[in-house]
C-alpha positions in Angstrom: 52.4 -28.1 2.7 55.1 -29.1 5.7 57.3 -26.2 6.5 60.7 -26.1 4.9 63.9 -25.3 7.3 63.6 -21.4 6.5 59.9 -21.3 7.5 60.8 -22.1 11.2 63.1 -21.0 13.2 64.7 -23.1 17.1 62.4 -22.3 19.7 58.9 -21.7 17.6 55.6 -23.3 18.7 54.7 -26.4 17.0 52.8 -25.7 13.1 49.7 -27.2 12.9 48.8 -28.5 9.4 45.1 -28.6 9.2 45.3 -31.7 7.0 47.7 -33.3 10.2 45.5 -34.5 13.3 48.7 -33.7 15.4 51.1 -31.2 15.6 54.5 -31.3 13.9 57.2 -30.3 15.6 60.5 -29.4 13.2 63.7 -30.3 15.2 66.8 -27.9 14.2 70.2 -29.9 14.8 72.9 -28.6 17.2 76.0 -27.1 15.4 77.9 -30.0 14.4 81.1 -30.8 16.3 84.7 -30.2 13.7 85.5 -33.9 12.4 89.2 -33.1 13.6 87.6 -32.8 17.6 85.3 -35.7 17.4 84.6 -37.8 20.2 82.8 -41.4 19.7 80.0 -40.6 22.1 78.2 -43.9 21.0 81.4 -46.1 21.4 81.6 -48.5 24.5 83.8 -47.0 26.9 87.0 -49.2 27.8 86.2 -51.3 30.4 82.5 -52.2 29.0 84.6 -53.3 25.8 87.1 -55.5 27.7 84.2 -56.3 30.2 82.2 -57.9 26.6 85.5 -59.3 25.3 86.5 -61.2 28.3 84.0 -61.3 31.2 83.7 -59.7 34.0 86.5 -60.4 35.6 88.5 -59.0 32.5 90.7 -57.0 34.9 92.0 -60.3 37.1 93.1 -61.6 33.5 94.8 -58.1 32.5 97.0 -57.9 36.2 98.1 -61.6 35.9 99.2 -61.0 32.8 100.6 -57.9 34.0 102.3 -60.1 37.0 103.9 -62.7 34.4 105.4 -60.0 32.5 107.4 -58.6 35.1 108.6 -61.9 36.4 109.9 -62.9 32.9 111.6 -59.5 33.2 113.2 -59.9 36.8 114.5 -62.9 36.4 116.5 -62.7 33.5 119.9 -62.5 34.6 122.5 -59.2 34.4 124.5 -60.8 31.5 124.6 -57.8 29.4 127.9 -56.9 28.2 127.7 -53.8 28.0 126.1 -53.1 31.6 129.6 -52.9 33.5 130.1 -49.6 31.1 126.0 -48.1 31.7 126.9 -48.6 35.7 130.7 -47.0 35.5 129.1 -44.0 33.2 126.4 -43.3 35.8 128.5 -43.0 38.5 130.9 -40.9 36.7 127.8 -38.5 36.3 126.9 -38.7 40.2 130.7 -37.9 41.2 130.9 -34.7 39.0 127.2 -33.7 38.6 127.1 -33.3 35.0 126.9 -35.3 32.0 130.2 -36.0 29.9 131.3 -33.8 26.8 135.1 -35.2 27.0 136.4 -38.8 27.1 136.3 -39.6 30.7 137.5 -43.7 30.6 139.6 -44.5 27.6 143.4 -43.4 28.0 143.9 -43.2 24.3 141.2 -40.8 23.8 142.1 -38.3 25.7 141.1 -34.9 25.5 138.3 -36.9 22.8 134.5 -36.4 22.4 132.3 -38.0 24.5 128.8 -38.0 24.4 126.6 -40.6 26.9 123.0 -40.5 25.2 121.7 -43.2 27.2 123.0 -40.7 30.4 119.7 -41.0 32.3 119.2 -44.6 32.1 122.7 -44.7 33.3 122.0 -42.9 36.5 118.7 -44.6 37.2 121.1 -47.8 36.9 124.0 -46.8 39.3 121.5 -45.2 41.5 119.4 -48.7 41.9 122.4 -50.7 42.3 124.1 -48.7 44.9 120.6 -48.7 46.5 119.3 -52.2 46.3 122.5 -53.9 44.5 121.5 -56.6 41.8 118.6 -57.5 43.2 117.5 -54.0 42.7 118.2 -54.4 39.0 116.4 -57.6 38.6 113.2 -55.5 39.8 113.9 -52.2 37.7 114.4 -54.8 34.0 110.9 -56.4 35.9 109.3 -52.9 35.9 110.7 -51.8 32.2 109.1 -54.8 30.5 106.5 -54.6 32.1 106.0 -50.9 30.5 107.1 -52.4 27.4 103.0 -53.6 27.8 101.3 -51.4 29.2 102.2 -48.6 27.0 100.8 -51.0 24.0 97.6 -51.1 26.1 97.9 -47.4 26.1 98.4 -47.0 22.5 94.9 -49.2 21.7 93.3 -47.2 23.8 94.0 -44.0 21.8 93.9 -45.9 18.8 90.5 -48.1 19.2 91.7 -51.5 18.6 89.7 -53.9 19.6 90.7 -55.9 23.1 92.1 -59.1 21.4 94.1 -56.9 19.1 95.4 -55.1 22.0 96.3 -58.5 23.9 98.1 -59.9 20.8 99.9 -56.5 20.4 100.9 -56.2 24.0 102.3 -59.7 23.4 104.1 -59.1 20.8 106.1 -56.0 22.1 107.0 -57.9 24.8 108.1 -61.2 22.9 110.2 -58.9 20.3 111.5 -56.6 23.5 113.3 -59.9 24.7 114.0 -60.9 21.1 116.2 -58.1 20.5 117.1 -56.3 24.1 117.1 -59.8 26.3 119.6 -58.0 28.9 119.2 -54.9 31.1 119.7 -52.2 28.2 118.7 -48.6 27.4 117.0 -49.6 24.1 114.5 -51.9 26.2 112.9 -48.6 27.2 112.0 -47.4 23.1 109.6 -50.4 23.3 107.4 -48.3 25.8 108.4 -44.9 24.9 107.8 -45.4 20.9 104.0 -46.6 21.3 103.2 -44.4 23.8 104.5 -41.2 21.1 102.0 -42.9 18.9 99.3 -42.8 21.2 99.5 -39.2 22.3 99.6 -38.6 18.4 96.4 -40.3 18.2 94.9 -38.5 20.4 96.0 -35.0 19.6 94.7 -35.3 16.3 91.3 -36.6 17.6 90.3 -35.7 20.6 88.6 -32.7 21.7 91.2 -31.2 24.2 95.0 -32.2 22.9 96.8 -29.5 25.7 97.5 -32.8 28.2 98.5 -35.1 25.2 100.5 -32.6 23.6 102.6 -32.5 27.0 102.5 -36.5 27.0 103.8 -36.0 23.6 106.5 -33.6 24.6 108.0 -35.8 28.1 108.0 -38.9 25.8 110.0 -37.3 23.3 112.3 -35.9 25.9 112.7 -39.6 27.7 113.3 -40.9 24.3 116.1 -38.6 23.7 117.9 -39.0 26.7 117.3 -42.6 26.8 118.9 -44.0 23.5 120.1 -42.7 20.6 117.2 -44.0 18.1 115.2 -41.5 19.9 114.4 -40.4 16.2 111.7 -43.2 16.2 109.4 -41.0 18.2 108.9 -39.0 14.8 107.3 -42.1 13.1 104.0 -41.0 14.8 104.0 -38.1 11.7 102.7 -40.5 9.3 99.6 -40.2 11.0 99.2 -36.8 9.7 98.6 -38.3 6.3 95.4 -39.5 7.6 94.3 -36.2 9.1 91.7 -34.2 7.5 90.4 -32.2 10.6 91.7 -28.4 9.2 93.2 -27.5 12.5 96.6 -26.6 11.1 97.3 -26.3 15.3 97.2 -30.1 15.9 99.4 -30.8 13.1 101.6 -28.2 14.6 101.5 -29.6 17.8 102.3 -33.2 16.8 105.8 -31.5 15.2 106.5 -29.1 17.5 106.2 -31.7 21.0 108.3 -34.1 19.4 111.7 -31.6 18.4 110.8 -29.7 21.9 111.4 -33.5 23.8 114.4 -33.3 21.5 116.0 -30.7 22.3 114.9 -31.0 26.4 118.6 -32.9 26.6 121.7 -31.9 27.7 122.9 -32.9 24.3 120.6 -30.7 22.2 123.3 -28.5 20.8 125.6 -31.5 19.9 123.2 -33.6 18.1 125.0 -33.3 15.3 128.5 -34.1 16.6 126.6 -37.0 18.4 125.2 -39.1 15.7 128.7 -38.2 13.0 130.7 -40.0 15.9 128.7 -42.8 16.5 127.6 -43.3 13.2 130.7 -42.3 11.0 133.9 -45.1 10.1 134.8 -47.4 12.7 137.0 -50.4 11.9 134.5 -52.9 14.4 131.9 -51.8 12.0 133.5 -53.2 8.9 131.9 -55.9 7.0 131.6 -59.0 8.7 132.2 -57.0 12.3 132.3 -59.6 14.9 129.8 -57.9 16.6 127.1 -59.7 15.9 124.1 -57.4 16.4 125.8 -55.5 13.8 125.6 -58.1 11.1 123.0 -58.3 8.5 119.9 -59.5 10.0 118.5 -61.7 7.5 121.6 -64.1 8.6 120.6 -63.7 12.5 118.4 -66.6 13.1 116.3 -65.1 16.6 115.8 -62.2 14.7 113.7 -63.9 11.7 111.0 -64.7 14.0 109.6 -61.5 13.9 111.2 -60.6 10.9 109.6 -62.3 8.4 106.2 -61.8 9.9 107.3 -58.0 9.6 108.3 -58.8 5.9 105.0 -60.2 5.0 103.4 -57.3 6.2 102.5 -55.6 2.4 100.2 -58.6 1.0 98.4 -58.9 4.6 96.6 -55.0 4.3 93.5 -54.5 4.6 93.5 -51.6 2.1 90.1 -51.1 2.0 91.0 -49.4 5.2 93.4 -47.2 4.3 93.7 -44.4 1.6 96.5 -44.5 -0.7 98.2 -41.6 1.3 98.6 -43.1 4.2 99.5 -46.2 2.5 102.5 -44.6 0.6 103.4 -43.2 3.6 103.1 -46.3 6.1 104.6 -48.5 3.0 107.6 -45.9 3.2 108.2 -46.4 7.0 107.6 -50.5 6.0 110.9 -50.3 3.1 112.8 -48.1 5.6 112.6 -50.7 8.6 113.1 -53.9 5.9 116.7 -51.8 4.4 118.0 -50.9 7.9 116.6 -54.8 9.1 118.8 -56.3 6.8 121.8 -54.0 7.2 122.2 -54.8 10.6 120.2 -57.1 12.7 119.7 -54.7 15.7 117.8 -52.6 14.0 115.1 -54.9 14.1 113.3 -52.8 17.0 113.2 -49.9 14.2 111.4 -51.8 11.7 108.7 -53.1 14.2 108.4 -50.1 16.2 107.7 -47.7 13.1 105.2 -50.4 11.5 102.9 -50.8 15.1 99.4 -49.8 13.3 100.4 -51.5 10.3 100.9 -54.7 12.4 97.5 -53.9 14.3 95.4 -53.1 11.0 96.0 -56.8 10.1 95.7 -58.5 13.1 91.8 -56.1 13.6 91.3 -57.8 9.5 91.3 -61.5 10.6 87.9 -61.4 12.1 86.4 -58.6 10.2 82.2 -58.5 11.3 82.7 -61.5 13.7 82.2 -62.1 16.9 83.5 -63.8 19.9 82.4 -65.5 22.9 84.0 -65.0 26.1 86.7 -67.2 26.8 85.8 -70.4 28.9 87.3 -71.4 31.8 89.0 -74.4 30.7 90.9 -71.8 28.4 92.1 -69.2 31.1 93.4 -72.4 32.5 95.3 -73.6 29.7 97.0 -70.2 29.7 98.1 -69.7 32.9 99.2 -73.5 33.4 101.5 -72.6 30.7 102.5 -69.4 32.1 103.3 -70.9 35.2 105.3 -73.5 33.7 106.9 -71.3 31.7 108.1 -69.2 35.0 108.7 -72.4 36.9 111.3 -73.4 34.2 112.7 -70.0 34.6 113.3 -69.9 38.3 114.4 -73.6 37.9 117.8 -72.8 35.7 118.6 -68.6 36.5 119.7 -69.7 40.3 123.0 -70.6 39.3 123.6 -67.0 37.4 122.3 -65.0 40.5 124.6 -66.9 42.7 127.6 -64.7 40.6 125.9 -61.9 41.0 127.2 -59.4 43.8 126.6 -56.3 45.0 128.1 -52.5 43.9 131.3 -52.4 46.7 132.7 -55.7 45.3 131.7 -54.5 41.4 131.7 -58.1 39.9 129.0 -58.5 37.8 128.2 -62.2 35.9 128.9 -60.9 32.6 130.9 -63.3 30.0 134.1 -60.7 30.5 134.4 -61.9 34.1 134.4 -65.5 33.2 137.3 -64.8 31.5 139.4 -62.3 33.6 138.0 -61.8 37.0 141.1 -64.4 38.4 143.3 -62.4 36.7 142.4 -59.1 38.7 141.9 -60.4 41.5 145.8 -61.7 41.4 146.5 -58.0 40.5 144.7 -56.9 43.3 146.5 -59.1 45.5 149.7 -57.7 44.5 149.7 -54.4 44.0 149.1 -51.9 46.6 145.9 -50.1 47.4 144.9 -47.0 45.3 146.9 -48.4 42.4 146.5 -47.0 38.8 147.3 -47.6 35.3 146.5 -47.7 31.7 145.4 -51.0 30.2 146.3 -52.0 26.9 142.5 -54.4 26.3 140.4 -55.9 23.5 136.8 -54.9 22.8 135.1 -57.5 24.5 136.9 -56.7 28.0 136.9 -52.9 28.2 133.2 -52.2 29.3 133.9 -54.7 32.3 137.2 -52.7 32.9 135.9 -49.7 33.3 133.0 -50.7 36.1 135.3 -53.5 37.6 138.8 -51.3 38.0 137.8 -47.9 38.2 141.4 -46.4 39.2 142.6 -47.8 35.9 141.7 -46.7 32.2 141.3 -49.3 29.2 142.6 -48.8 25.9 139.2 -50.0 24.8 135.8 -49.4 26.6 133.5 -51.3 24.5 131.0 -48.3 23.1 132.1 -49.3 19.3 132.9 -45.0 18.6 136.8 -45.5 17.8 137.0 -44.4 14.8 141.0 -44.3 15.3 143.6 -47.2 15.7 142.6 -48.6 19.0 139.9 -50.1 17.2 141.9 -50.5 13.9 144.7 -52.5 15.9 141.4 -54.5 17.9 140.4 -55.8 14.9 143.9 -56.5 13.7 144.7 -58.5 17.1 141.2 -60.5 16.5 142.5 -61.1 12.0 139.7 -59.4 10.7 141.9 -56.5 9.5 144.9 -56.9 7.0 148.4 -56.6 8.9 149.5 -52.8 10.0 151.9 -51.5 12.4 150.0 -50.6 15.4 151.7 -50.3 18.6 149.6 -48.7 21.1 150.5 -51.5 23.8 153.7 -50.5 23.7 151.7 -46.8 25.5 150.5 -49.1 28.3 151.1 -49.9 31.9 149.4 -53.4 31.6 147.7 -55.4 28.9 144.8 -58.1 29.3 144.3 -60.3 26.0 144.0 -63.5 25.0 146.8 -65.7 24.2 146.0 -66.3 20.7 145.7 -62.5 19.6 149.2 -61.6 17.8 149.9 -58.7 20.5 150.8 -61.4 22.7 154.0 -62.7 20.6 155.4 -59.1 20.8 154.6 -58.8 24.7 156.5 -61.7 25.3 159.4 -60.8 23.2 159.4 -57.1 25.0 162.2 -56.7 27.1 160.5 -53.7 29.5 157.3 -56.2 30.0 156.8 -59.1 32.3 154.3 -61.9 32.3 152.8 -61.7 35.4 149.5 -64.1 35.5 147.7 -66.5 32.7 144.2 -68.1 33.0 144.0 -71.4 31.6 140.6 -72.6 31.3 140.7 -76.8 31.1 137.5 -76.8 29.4 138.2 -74.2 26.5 142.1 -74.2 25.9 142.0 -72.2 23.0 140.5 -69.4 25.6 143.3 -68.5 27.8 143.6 -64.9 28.9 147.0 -63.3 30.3 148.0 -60.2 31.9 151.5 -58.7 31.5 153.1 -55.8 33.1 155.3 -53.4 32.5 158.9 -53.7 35.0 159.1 -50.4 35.3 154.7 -49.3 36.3 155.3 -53.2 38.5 158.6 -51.8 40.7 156.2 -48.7 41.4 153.1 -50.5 42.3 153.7 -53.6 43.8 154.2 -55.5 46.8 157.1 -57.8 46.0 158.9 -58.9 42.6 157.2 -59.8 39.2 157.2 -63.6 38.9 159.7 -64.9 36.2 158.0 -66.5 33.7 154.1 -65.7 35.6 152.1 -67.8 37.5 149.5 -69.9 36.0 145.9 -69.7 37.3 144.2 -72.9 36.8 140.7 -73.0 37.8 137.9 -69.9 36.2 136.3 -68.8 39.5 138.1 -66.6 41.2 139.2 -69.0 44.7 142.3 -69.3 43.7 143.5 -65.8 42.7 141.7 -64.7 46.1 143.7 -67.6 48.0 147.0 -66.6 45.9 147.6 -62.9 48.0 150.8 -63.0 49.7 152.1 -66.7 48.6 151.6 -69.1 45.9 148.9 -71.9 46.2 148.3 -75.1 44.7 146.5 -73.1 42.4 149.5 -70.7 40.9 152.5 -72.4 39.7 155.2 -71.0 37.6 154.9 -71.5 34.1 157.5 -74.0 32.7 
């Protein structure tokens, strides 16, 4: 009769059954490691499984895609309109050491909250351009998307996807990254920081030691929340607790308790609140249709349907066999929340593909379920970079000409579509006023970000944040006849107003006896786009060097030569209006 368990104990001689010509020898197994700590000791490590996938040379392939990331990232140029503002804000925070609580730009909200969530990005922003001007920038957006990659790589890692999945995944952050943020912007850092919060997730509900991911865990959150104001996305990785069924009630502690730490490692921790009821409460840009058009239903925004309706197809693509029906109620919820706030407003695009990342990846890991795959030929690593290269050749080929605009921090002009429109305007004020000269700004929307960066000894009515829940945005969107007709008169406040001809404010500038036409930009190719600056007589006598023209001189060309030309006499460029 063998010996059962009981009958022998670890470390007893061998049994010898007489009816056995050899000895038996009864193995006892080792304590068997928790299913929450597991580690896949019979798993390939990483670079055996990209070294099967793609060759040996798998790590040549992974830096020059690397390389063509961060060119595509560099060379897109410093259009963003709301950069001037990011810049302005960062210095603000380098002059007076501190973040800002109070309105520190717009005249009419003085004394007003102020919150700058995206305050670190800001800093690293002022601080590179004052360093390495433009150029500087072009290499920091370079470095950003390429961590927009990298920290999908990171997140396949942690979550065991196999290296094609990993490739098409890093792709695909990057291609939505430029889809929705294709400018310098704070929210082009979410694309990193939100896949990395899933990774250290990952990994602190599976790995043996979680103390290092748990503190991953905690810095991400913490970047995320000083970064942007959907730093809420960095509690998607939650859902994966759904899945867990280790019985370490530590690990789901620590998941929940390193993401509200990182939130509340911010300057701003005590004024969430007050944060997100200002910037999400009524503002009259945000009425329905704004004209800003991030802000308008997505499903109408063509770019955004790209990845949109791949997103949206999401449900009937599941492999479910892979998934209990926990975690698919629970990954189904984050799917409805990112579709309803998708097609609310089209920005909000990065929400519903951020929250939806393993989702996205249990599909893509279903397409060749039990297959296998050879390792790409040559005549196909070719193939890709010949198009890669082309694809950077046409880039360098037609961004030239938008670097050529771009200058560097002392002459603060920056190539953004505000300038186009305005920059011979100040320059003619420049020209006539004298050094160290001040004054409020009666502006629209679209020019008070550039404003603020471009004139900073003068305040705008308007700095182009969108949080003016009060009539400087009501009478904005009256000017532009989205609103019904009210009596707003806060130009009437001002020292000096930039608008367009065509907004109604202009009629009553004109007709004001205390202001003065001073300049007007008329743009031969787009008539309809003329821009004029008027000044009050009284702020004018104060600041100037000689008398206000009569009727305002006309500035003919868009580049600024001849408002630069025009300081101290007329040119064949300025003529009085008729």
């Amino acid at each position: 009769m063998a010996p059962t368990r009981s009958d022998v104990e670890a470390g007893d001689p061998p049994v010898y059954d007489p009816a056995c010509d050899a000895p038996v020898t009864i193995e006892i197994p080792e304590r068997a490691v928790p299913t929450d700590s597991r580690e896949p000791d019979h798993a390939p490590s990483f670079k055996a499984e990209w070294r099967e996938s793609y060759g040996q040379y798998w790590w040549m392939d992974l830096a020059l895609f690397g390389l063509i990331v961060f060119l595509l990232g560099a060379m897109q140029p410093l259009r963003d309109a709301d950069l001037p503002m990011h810049l302005a804000t960062g210095e603000w925070i380098v002059r007076h050491r501190a973040v800002p609580f109070i309105e520190p730009f717009a005249w009419t909200r003085a004394g007003a909250q102020y919150y700058a969530y995206s305050w670190a990005l800001e800093l690293a922003y002022y601080l590179v351009m004052r360093w390495g001007g433009p150029a500087a920038l072009h290499l920091l957006q370079g470095a950003l998307l390429l961590s927009v990659a990298g920290a999908m790589l990171v997140l396949a890692r942690a979550a065991r996807w196999k290296p094609w999945v990993a490739l098409c995944m890093a792709a695909a952050n990057v291609a939505a990254a430029m889809l929705v943020v294709p400018a310098l912007r704070p929210q082009l850092v979410l694309f990193a920081l939100i896949p990395l919060a899933w990774a250290w997730a990952y990994l602190i509900l599976e790995s043996a030691r979680i103390r290092w991911a748990v503190i991953a865990l905690l810095l991400t959150s913490s970047a995320a929340a000083n970064s942007h104001l959907f730093f809420v996305l960095t509690a998607a990785p939650i859902a994966l607790l759904a899945s867990y069924r280790g019985g370490e009630r530590r690990r789901v502690v620590a998941v929940c308790a390193a993401i509200l730490g990182g939130w509340l490692l911010s300057p701003y921790a005590l004024a969430w609140p007050e944060v997100f009821r200002l910037n999400f409460g009524y503002n009259a840009l945000l009425v329905k249709p704004s004209p800003i058009l991030e802000f308008r239903p997505g499903f109408r925004a063509s770019t955004g349907l790209l990845l949109a309706i791949p997103l949206a197809l999401l449900p009937w693509a599941i492999p479910r066999s892979r998934f209990e029906r926990r975690e698919l109620n629970v990954h189904g919820a984050l799917w409805v929340i990112g579709l309803v706030a998708f097609a609310y407003a089209g920005r909000l695009l990065l929400c519903w593909w951020l929250i939806t990342l393993p989702l996205s990846a249990a599909v893509l890991g279903a397409i060749d379920q039990g297959s296998r795959h050879s390792v790409p030929r040559r005549s196909v690593r070719i193939a890709t970079y010949s198009i890669a290269a082309l694809l950077i050749a046409t880039l360098a080929g037609t961004m030239p000409s938008q670097w050529h605009d771009e200058e560097d921090s002392f002459s603060r002009r920056l190539p953004v579509d505000a300038s186009i429109s305005i920059e011979p305007l100040l320059n003619w004020l420049e020209c006539h006023v004298r050094p160290g000269a001040g004054g409020r700004i009666y502006t629209w929307f679209n020019y008070g970000s550039y404003l603020a960066w471009r004139l900073p000894g003068y305040s705008a009515s308007i700095d182009g944040r969108t949080i003016f829940p009060d009539s400087v945005a009501a009478s904005d969107m009256l000017a532009s006849g989205l609103l019904p007709r009210r009596p707003y008169h806060v130009w009437s406040s001002a020292d000096l107003a930039i608008i367009p001809r065509y907004f109604g404010v202009a009629a009553a500038l004109d007709s004001a006896p205390e202001w003065g036409l001073a300049a007007s930009l008329h743009r031969p190719a787009a008539p309809a786009d003329s821009v004029a600056l008027w000044v009050k007589r009284s702020w004018w006598r104060k600041v100037s060097n000689g008398t206000l023209p009569e009727r305002g001189v006309i500035l003919t060309e868009t580049r600024d030569d001849s408002a630069a030309a025009s300081c101290g006499s007329a040119t064949a460029n300025e003529q009085s209006a008729p």
